[in-house]
C-alpha positions as CSV (number, residue, x, y, z in Angstrom):
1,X,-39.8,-41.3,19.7
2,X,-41.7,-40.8,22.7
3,X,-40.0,-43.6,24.5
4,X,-36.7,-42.3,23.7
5,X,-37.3,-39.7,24.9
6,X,-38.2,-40.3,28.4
7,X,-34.8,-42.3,28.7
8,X,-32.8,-38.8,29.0
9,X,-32.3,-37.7,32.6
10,X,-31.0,-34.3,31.4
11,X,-34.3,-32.7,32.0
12,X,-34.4,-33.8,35.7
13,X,-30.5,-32.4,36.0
14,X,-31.4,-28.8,33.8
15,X,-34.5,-28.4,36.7
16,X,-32.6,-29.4,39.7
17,X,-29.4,-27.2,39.0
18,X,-31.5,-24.5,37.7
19,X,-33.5,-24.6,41.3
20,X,-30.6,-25.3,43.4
21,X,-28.4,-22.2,41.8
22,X,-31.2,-19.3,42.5
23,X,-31.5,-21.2,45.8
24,X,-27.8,-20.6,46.3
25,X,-28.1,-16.5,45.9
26,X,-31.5,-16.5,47.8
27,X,-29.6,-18.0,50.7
28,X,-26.8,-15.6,50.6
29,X,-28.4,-12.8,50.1
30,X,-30.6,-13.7,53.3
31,X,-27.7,-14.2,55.3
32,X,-26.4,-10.8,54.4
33,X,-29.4,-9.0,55.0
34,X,-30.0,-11.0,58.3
35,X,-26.1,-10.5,59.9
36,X,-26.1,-6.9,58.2
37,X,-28.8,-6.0,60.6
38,X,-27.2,-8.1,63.6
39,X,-23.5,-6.5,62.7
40,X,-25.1,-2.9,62.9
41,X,-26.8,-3.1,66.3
42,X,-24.3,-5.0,68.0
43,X,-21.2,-2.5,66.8
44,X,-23.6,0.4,66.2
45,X,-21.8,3.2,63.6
46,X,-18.4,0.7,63.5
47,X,-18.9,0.2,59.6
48,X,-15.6,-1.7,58.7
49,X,-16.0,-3.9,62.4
50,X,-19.6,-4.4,61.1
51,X,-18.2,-5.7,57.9
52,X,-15.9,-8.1,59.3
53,X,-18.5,-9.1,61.9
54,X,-20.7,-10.1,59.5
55,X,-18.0,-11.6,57.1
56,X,-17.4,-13.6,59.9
57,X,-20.9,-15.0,61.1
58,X,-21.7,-15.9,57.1
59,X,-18.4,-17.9,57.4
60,X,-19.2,-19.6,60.1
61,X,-22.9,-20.4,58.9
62,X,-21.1,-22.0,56.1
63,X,-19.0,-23.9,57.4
64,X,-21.7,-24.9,60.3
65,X,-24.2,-25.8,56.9
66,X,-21.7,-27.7,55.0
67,X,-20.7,-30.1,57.7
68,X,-24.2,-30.9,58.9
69,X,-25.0,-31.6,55.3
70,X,-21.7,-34.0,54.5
71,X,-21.6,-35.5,57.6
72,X,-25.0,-36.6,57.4
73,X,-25.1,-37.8,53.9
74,X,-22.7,-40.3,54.3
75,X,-24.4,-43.4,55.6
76,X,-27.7,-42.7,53.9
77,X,-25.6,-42.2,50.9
78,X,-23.8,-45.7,50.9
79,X,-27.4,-47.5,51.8
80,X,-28.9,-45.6,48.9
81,X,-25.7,-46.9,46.5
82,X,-26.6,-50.1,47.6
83,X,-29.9,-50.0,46.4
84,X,-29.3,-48.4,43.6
85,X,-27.1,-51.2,42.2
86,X,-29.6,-54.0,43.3
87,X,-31.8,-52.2,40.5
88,X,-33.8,-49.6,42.3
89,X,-31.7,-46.9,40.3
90,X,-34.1,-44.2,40.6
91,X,-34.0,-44.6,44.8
92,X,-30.5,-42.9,45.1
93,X,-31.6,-39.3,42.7
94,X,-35.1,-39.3,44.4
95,X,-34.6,-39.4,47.6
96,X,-32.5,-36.2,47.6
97,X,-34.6,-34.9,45.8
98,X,-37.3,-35.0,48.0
99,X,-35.2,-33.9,50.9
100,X,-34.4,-30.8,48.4
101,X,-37.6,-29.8,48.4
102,X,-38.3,-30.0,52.3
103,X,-35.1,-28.0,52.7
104,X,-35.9,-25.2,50.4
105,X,-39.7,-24.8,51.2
106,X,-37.7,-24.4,55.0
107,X,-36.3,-21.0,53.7
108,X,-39.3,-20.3,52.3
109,X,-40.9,-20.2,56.0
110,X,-37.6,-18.5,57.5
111,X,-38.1,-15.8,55.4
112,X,-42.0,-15.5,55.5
113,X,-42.2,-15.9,59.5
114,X,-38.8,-14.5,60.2
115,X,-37.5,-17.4,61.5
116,X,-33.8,-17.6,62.6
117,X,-31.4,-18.7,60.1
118,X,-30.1,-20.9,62.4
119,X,-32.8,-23.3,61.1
120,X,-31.4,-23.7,58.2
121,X,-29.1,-26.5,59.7
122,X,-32.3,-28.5,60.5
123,X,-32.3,-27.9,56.5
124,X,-28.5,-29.0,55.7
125,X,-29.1,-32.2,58.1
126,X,-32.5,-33.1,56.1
127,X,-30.5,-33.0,53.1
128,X,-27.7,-34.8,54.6
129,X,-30.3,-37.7,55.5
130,X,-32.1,-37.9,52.7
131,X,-28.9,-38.7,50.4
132,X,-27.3,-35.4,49.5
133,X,-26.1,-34.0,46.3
134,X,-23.3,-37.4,46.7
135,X,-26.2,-39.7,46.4
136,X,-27.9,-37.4,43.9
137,X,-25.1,-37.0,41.6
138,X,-23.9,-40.6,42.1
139,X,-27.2,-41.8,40.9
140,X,-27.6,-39.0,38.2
141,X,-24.0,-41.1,36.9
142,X,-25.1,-44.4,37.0
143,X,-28.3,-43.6,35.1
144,X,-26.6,-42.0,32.3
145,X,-23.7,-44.9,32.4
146,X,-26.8,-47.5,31.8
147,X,-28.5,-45.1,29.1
148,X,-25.4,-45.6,27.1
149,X,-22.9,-47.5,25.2
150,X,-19.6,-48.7,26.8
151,X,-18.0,-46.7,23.3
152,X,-20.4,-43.4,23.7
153,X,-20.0,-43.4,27.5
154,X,-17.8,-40.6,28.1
155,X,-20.0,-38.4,25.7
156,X,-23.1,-39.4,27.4
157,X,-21.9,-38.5,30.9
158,X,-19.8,-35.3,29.5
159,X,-23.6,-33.8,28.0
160,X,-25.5,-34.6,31.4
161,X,-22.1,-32.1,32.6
162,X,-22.9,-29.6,30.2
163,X,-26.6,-29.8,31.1
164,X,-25.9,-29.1,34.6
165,X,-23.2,-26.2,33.3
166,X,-26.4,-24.7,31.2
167,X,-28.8,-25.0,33.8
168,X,-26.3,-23.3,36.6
169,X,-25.0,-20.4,33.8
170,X,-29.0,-19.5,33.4
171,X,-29.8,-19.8,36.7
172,X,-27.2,-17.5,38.3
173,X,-27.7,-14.9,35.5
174,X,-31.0,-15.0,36.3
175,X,-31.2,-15.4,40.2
176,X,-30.7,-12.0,41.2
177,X,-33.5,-10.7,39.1
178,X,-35.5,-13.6,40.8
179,X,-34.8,-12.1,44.1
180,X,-35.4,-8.7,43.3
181,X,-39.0,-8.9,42.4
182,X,-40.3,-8.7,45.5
183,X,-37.7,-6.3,47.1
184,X,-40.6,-3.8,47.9
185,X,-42.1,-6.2,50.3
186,X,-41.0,-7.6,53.4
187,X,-40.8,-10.5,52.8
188,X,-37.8,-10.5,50.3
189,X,-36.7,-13.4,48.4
190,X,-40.1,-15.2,49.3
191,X,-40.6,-15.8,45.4
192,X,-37.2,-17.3,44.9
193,X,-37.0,-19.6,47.7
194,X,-40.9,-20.6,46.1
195,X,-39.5,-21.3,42.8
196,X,-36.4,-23.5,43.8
197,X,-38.8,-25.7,45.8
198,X,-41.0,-25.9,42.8
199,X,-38.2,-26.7,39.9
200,X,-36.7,-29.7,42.5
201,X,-40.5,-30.6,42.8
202,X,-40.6,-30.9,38.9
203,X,-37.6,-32.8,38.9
204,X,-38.8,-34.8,41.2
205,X,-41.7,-35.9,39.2
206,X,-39.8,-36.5,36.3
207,X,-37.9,-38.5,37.6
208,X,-40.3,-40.6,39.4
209,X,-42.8,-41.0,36.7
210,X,-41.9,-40.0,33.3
211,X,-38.4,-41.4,32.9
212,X,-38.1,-44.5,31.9
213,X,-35.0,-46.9,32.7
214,X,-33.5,-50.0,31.4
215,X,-31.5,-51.5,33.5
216,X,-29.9,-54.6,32.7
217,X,-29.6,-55.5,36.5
218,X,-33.1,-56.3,36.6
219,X,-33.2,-58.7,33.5
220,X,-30.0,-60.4,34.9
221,X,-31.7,-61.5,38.2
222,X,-34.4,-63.5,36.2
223,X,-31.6,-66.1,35.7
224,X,-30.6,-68.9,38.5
225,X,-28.0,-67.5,40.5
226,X,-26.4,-70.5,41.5
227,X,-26.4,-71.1,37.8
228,X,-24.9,-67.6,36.3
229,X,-22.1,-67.8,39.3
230,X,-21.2,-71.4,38.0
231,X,-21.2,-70.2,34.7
232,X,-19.1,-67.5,35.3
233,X,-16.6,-69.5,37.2
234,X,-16.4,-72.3,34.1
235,X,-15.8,-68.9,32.0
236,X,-13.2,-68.1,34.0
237,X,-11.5,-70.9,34.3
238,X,-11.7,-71.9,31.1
239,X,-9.9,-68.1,30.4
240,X,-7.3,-69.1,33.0
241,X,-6.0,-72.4,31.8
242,X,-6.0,-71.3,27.9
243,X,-4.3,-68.3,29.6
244,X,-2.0,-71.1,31.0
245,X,-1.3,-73.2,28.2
246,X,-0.4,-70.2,26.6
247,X,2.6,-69.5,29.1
248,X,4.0,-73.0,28.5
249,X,3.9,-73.3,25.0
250,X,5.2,-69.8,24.0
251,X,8.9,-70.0,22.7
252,X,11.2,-67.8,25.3
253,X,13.4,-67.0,22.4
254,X,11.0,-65.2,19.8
255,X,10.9,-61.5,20.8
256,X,7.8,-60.9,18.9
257,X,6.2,-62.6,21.6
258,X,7.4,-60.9,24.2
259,X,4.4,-58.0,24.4
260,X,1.8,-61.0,24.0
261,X,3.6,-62.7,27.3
262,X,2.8,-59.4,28.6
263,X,-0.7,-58.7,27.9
264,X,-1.2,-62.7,29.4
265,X,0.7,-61.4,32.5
266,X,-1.9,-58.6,32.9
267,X,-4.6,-60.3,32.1
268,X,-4.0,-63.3,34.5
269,X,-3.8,-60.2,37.2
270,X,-7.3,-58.0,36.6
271,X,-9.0,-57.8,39.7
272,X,-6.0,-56.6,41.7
273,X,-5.1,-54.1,38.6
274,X,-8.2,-52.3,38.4
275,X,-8.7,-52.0,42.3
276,X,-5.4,-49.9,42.7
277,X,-6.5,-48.2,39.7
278,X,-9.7,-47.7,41.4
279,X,-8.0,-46.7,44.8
280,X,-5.7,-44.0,43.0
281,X,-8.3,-42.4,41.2
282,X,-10.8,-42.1,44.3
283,X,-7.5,-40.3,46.2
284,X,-7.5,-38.3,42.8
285,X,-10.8,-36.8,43.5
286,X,-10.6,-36.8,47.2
287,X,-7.4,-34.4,46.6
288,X,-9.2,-32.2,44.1
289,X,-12.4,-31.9,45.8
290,X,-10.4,-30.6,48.8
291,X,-8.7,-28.2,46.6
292,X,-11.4,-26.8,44.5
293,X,-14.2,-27.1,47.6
294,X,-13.4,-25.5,49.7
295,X,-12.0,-22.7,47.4
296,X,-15.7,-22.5,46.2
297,X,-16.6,-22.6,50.0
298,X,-15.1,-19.5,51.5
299,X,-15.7,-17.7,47.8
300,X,-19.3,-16.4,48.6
301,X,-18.5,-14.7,52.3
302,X,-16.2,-12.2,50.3
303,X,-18.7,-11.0,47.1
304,X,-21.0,-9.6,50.1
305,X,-18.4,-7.5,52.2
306,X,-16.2,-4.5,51.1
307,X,-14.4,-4.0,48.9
308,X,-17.1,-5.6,47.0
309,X,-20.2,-5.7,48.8
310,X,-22.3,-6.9,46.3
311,X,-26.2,-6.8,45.3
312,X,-27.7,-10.1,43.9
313,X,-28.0,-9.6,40.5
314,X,-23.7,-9.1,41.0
315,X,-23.4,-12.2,43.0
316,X,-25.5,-14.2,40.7
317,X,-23.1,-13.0,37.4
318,X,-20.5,-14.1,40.3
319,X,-21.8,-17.4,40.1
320,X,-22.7,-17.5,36.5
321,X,-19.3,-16.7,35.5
322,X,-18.2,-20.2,37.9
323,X,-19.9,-22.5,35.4
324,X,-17.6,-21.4,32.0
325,X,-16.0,-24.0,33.2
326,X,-18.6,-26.9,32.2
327,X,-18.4,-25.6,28.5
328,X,-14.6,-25.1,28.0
329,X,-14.9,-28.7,29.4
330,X,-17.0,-30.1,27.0
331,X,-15.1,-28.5,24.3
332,X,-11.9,-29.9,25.6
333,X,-13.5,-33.5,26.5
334,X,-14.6,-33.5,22.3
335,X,-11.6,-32.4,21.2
336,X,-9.0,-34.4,23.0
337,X,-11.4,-37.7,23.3
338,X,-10.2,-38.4,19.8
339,X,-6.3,-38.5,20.5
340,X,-6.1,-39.4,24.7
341,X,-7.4,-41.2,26.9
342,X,-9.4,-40.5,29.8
343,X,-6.9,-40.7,32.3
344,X,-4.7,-38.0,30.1
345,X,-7.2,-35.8,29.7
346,X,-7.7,-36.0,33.2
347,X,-4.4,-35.0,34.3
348,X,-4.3,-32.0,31.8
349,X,-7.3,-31.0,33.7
350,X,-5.4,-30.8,36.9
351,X,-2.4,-29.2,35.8
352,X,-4.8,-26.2,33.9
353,X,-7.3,-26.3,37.0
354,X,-4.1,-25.4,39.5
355,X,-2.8,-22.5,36.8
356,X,-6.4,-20.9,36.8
357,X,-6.4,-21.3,40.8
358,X,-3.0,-19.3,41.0
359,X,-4.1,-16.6,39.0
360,X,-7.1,-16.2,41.0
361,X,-5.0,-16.2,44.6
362,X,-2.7,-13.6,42.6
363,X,-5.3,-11.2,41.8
364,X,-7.7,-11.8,45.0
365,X,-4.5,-11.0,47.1
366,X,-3.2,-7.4,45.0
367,X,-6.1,-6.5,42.7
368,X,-9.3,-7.6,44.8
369,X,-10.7,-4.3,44.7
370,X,-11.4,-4.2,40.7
371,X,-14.9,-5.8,40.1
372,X,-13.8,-6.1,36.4
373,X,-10.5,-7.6,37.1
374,X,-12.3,-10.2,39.4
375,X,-14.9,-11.3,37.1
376,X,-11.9,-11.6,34.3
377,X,-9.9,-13.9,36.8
378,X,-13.1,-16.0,37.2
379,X,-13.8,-16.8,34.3
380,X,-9.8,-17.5,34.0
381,X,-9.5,-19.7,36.6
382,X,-12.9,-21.7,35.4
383,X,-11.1,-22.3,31.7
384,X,-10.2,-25.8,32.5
385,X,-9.1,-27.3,29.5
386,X,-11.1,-30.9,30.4
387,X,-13.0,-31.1,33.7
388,X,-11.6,-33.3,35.7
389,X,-14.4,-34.4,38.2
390,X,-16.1,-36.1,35.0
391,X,-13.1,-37.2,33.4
392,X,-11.8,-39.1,36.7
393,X,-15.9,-40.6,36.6
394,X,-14.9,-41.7,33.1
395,X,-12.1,-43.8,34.3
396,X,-13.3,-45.2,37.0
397,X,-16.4,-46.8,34.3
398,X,-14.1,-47.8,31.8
399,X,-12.0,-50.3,34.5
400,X,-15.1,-51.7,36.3
């Protein structure tokens, strides 16, 4: 039981989202308070040029942050992919990990020694080298894809989703109530930022040392590898002149043979089939990280300015009410797994992920003033039908 067990990596995913959501309202919240007090001394009693002042410098942090930290990731990233399929699987979720916890205890020190925020890119870059959430997440993947059957696959990556959906609901609900316990200090927001370095350090050392992975990479490279690549190649030919023989000898006048003619004509074809299948569904999430991104981006700069202008227990509900998405998901994933495939449920993800996203730019654009009436939209916008970041993940295993 024990050993079973330690082969879930849900509790590594539960302490890292839970850490990395209160991080996510500490940050903001120390931004605002930092360009709120820049804004006012530059402009002096110019409220609304204050507002957009300081709308404006937490945009650009932002975008400055976010760059550093993809840009960076991307080499580091691919190295640690490498490794990660030569059978060190735990190399690509540690390593971020570790340059998690460096970052945060780094707003820990901006906000005990009033550092600039600027150093916080120092922070995004560290991340950025150290792997980033694409190595992190990518591993996270690949260690629940080898956990699992090829049958029970898509359940087994949808309940490390939900996981991280549970762990970022509790710990935006709670993250503003985090930050508020020391607001009669000066040092506000010291015990968050202490906390999110401590729950990546305890994911961290789960990972490292209590879970426990099989991973039939390693038990493959015992064999010869001259002798498993000539056995492959004797399989595969062997596959391709039965394949052959099957061609020649089948009648061209018996229409019941027609589909088996074309299953042969597929199957004589795979490599080349799956790779534009491959290639389609990586432009699939290219185009819908784009989309929903940078939408998430640019969402944060407006809670904190007016008409809004809200206090961190507000902005964490703001973010708690972003992760309905991960259980209307799930619920969608078990219900339509049954009748559809992955791909389908896939594109009904899209096609309920854009209606949610138009009601939101509706109501942002002529009701943004009603807290209410955002928080409905929200959650609207987040009742995605089947996620389709996992679903598109789902595809892309069943055709390698």
């Amino acid at each position: 039981m024990c050993h079973r067990l330690r082969t879930f990596i849900e509790p590594a995913v539960l302490s890292a989202q839970f850490a990395s959501t209160i991080y996510d309202t500490g940050l903001l919240m120390t931004l605002k308070e930092r360009y709120n007090v820049t804004a006012n001394y530059s402009l002096g009693n110019a409220s609304h040029s204050g507002d957009e002042e300081e709308q404006k410098d937490i945009s650009n942090f932002y975008m400055i942050y976010n760059i550093l930290h993809a840009s960076t990731s991307i080499l580091t990233a691919f190295y640690l992919a490498i490794l990660g399929d030569k059978g060190f699987r735990k190399l690509p979720v540690c390593c971020p990990l570790l340059g998690y916890v460096i970052s945060r205890a780094m707003l820990l020190l901006v906000i005990l020694l009033d550092w600039p925020v600027q150093v916080m890119f120092g922070a995004a870059a560290l991340q950025g080298l150290s792997g980033g959430y694409a190595s992190y997440w990518a591993g996270v993947m690949a260690i629940a894809s080898d956990q699992s059957t090829v049958e029970q696959r898509s359940l087994q990556l949808v309940s490390v989703e939900v996981a991280y959906g549970v762990a970022g609901f509790i710990g935006s609900t709670t993250s503003g109530y985090i930050y508020n316990l020391d607001i009669h200090t000066e040092h506000q927001g010291a015990i968050l930022s202490g906390l999110s370095m401590l729950f990546f350090l305890l994911s961290l050392t789960y990972t490292l040392f209590i879970l426990n992975i099989h991973n039939p990479t390693i038990h493959s490279q015992t064999r010869d590898p001259q002798e498993e690549h000539k056995s492959i190649n004797d399989s595969k030919e062997e596959e391709s002149k039965h394949e052959c023989g099957t061609l020649v000898n089948a009648p061209s006048n018996n229409s019941e043979s027609s589909p088996k003619l074309a299953d042969t004509y597929i199957g004589i074809f795979p490599t080349c089939y799956n790779k534009v299948n491959i290639l389609l569904l990586v432009m699939a999430a290219l185009m819908y990280r784009v989309a929903n991104g940078r939408f998430v981006d640019i969402l944060p700069t407006f809670m904190v300015k007016k008409p809004l202008n809200w206090n961190a227990k507000q902005v964490g509900y703001g973010n708690a009410a972003g992760f309905v998405i991960f259980f209307t998901s799930f619920a969608g994933t078990w219900f339509f797994s049954k009748c559809l495939r992955d791909v389908s449920m896939g594109i009904i993800g899209l096609v309920s992920f854009a209606s949610g996203l138009l009601v939101m730019a509706f109501v942002l654009f002529f009701c943004f003033e009603n807290n209410e009436m955002y928080f409905v939209t929200l959650t609207l916008y987040k009742l995605t039908i089947a996620h389709t970041k996992p679903e598109i993940q789902f595809s892309k295993c069943a055709i390698t």
